[in-house]
C-alpha positions in Angstrom: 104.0 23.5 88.4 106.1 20.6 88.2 104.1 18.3 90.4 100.8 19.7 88.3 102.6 18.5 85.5 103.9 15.5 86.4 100.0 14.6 88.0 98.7 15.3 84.5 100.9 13.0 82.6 100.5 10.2 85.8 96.9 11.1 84.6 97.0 10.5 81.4 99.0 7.6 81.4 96.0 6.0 83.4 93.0 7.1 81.1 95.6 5.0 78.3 93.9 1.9 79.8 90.8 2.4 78.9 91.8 1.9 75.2 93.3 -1.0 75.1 91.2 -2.6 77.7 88.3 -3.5 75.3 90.9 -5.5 73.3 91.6 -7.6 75.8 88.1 -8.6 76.1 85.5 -10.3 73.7 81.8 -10.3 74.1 81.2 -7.2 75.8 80.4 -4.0 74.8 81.8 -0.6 75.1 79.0 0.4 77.4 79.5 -2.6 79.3 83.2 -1.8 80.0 82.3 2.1 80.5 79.3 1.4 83.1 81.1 -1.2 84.9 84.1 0.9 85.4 81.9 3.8 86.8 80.6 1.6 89.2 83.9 0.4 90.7 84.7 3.8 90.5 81.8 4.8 92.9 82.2 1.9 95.5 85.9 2.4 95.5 85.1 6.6 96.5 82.2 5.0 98.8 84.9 2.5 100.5 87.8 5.3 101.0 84.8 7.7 102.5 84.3 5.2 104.9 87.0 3.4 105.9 89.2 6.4 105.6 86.2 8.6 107.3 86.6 11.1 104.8 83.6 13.6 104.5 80.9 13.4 102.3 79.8 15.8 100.6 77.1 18.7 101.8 74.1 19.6 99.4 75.9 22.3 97.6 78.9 20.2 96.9 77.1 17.0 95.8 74.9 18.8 93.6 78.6 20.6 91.6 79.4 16.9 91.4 76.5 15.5 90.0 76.5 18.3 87.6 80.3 17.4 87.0 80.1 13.8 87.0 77.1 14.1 83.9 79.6 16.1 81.9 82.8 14.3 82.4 81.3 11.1 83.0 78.7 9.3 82.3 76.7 12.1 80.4 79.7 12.2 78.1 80.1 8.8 77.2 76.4 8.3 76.7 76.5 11.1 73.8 79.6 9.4 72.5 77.9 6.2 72.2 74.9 7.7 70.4 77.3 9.3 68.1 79.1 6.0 67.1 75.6 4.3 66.8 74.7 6.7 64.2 77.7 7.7 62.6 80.3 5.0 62.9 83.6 4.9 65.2 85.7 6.9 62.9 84.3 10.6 62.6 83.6 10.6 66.7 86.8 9.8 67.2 88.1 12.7 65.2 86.0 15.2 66.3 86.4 14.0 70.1 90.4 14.0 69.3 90.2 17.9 69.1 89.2 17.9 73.1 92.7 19.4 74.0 92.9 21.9 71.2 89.4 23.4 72.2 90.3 23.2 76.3 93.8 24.8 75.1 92.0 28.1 73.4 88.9 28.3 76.2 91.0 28.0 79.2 93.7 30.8 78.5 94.9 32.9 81.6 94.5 36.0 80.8 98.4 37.5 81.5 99.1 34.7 78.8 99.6 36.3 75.3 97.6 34.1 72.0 101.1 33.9 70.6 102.6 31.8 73.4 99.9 29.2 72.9 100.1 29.0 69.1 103.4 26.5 68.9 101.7 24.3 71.1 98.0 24.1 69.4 99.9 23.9 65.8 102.1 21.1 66.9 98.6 19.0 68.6 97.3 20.0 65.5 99.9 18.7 63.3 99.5 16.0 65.2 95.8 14.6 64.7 96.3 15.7 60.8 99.0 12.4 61.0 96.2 10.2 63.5 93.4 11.2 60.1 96.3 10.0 57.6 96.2 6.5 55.8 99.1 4.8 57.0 97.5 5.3 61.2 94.3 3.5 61.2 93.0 1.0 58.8 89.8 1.4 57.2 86.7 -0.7 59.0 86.8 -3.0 56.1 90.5 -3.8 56.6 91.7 -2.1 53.3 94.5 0.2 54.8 93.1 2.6 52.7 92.7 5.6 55.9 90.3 6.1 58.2 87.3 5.1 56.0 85.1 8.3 56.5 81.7 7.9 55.0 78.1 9.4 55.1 76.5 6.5 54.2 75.0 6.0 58.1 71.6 6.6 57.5 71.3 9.1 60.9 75.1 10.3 59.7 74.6 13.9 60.7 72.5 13.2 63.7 75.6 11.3 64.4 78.1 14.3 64.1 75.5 16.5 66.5 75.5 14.0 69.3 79.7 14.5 68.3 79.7 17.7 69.1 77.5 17.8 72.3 79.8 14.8 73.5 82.6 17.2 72.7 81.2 20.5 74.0 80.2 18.2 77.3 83.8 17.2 78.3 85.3 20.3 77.4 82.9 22.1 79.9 83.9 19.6 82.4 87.2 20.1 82.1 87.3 23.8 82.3 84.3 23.9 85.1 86.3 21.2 87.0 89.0 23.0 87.2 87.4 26.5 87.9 85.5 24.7 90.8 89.3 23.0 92.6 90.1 26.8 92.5 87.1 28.4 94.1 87.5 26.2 96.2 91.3 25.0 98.2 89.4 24.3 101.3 88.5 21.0 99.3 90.7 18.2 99.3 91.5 16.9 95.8 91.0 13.2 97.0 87.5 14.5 98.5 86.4 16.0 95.3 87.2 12.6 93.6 85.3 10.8 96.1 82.4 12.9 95.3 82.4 12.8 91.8 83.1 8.7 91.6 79.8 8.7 94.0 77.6 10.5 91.3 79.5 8.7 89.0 78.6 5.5 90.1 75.2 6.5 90.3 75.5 7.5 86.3 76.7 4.1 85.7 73.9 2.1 87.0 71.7 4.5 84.8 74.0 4.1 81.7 73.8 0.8 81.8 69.9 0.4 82.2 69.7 2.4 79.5 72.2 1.0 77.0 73.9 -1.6 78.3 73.8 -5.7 78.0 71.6 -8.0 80.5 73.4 -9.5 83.3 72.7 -13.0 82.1 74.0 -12.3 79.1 77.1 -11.1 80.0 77.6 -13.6 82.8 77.0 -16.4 80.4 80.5 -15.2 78.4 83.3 -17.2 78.7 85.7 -14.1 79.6 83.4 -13.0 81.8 86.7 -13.2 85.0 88.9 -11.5 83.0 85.9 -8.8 82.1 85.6 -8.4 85.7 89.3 -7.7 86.5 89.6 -5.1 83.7 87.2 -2.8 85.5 88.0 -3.9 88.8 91.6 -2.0 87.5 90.2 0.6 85.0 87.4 1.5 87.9 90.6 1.6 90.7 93.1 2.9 88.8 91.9 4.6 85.2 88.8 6.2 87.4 89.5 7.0 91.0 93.3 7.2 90.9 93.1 9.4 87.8 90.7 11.9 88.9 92.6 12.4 91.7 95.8 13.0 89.7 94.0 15.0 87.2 92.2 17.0 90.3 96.0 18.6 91.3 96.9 18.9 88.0 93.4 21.2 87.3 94.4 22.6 90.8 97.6 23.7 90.4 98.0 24.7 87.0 95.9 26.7 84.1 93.2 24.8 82.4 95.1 25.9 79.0 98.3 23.5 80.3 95.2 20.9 81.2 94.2 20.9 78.0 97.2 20.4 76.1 98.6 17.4 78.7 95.2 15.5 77.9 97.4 14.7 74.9 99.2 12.2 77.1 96.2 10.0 77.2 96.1 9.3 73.1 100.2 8.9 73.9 99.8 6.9 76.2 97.1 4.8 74.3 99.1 4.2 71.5 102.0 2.9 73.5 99.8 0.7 75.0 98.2 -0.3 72.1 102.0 -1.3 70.2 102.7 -3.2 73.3 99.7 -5.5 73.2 99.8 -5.3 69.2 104.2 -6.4 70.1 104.9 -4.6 67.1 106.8 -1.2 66.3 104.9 2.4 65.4 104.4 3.0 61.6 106.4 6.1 60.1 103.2 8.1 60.6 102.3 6.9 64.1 106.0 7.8 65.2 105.3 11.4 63.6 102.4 11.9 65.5 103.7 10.9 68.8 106.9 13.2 68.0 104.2 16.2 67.3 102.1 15.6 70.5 105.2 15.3 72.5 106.5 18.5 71.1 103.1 20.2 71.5 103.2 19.2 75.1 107.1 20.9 75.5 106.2 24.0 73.9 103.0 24.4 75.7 104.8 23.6 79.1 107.6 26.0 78.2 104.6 28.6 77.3 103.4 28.8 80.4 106.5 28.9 82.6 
């Protein structure tokens, strides 16, 4: 349990990147960042396959991670980028911050009793009440005034839809992820990463025909090294590495635990983001991070 744990923290700490990465950057956009992480992530799985000569995958097992890779990967952040194009940054974010809660209640064990998980979804809970509060996030006009929800998007509620499917699509990833490393131990966890960065990387190229910049344009930029090197390390590390780490977390421990250490990814984020920002958390950041750490304990200490 402890190494399943530990994998799932390593884990999270890696997905951290990708927030703070597209801060360090000007000029390029999110889909830019996304697809050209996915693609590292595929020729980094493609390179370890064959200088490693690890197996690829059979037709049964590449189909599982196509399927996988559309609802983890690419497929996800396609619906999340709808959903900001039609109803902002702020509400997406929200309802995509409820991912662990939702992974929490669907991936129970049964021997585990409701009660034992209910400190540990009150606490995460607790926890994204303080991220909606007005002293976390600015508004988009720079007020400080909250979040800055609004309907005024003119697609707003098509907006929350493509929200929800974005939400629904990761959840069933994680959960279906996690069922598959089960069904199947005869699978190495660094194979199945493999696999899935190879339909991944496939994903990418189509995310980006469909929604991202032209290669002129984005060579033209005057960051465009440093753009490079960000998902040259996000593709290596917050991609391949991580899926492996997150693999023998899913492997060795309930999807329920899962669910409440993909917490440790908006931790992880917001330490990252104080470190670039060289400045201290807010008295409502520092009670959110206190909740999700708790909410981590407890659900730990729940499934002992």
């Amino acid at each position: 349990m402890l190494t399943g744990v530990l994998a799932g923290l390593a884990a999270g700490a890696l997905w951290g990147l990708v927030f703070v990465a597209p801060r360090m950057v000007e000029g390029y956009g999110p889909v830019d960042l996304a697809a050209g992480r996915f693609v590292v992530y595929g020729v980094v799985s493609f390179l370890v396959c064959v200088l490693a000569r690890r197996p690829f995958p059979n037709a049964s097992q590449a189909l599982a991670a196509a399927a996988l890779s559309l609802l983890g990967f690419t497929g996800y952040y396609l619906l999340l980028v709808l959903a900001i194009r039609d109803a902002g940054t702020e509400v997406p974010s929200l309802i995509i911050g409820t991912i662990p809660i939702w992974v929490m209640l669907l991936g129970k064990p049964g021997h585990l009793r409701w009660g034992a998980l209910v400190p540990g979804i009150a606490l995460t809970a607790l926890g994204l009440l303080l991220m909606m509060s007005p002293g976390l996030s600015p508004s988009p006009a720079g007020g400080g005034q909250g979040w800055g929800l609004s309907t005024e998007h003119p697609h707003f509620w098509r907006g929350v839809l493509w929200s929800c499917a974005s939400l629904a699509s990761w959840t069933a990833f994680a959960l279906l992820n996690s069922a598959w490393l089960k069904r199947h131990p005869e699978v190495n966890v660094t194979d199945w990463a493999n696999w899935l960065g190879l339909a991944t990387g496939a994903g990418a190229l189509l995310l980006w025909f469909v929604a991202g910049s032209p290669i002129a344009e984005m060579r033209a930029q005057p960051q465009a090294p440093l753009f490079i090197a960000l998902v040259l390390a996000t593709g290596a590390g917050s991609a391949w590495l991580a899926t492996i780490l997150w693999n023998m977390a899913s492997r060795r421990l309930s999807a329920s635990l899962c669910g409440q250490l993909i917490v440790s990814e908006t931790l992880f984020a917001l330490a990252y983001s104080f470190a670039w920002d060289g400045r201290w958390p807010t008295l409502w950041q520092a009670g959110a991070v206190v909740l999700f750490t708790l909410g981590i304990l407890a659900s730990i200490k729940a499934h002992r």
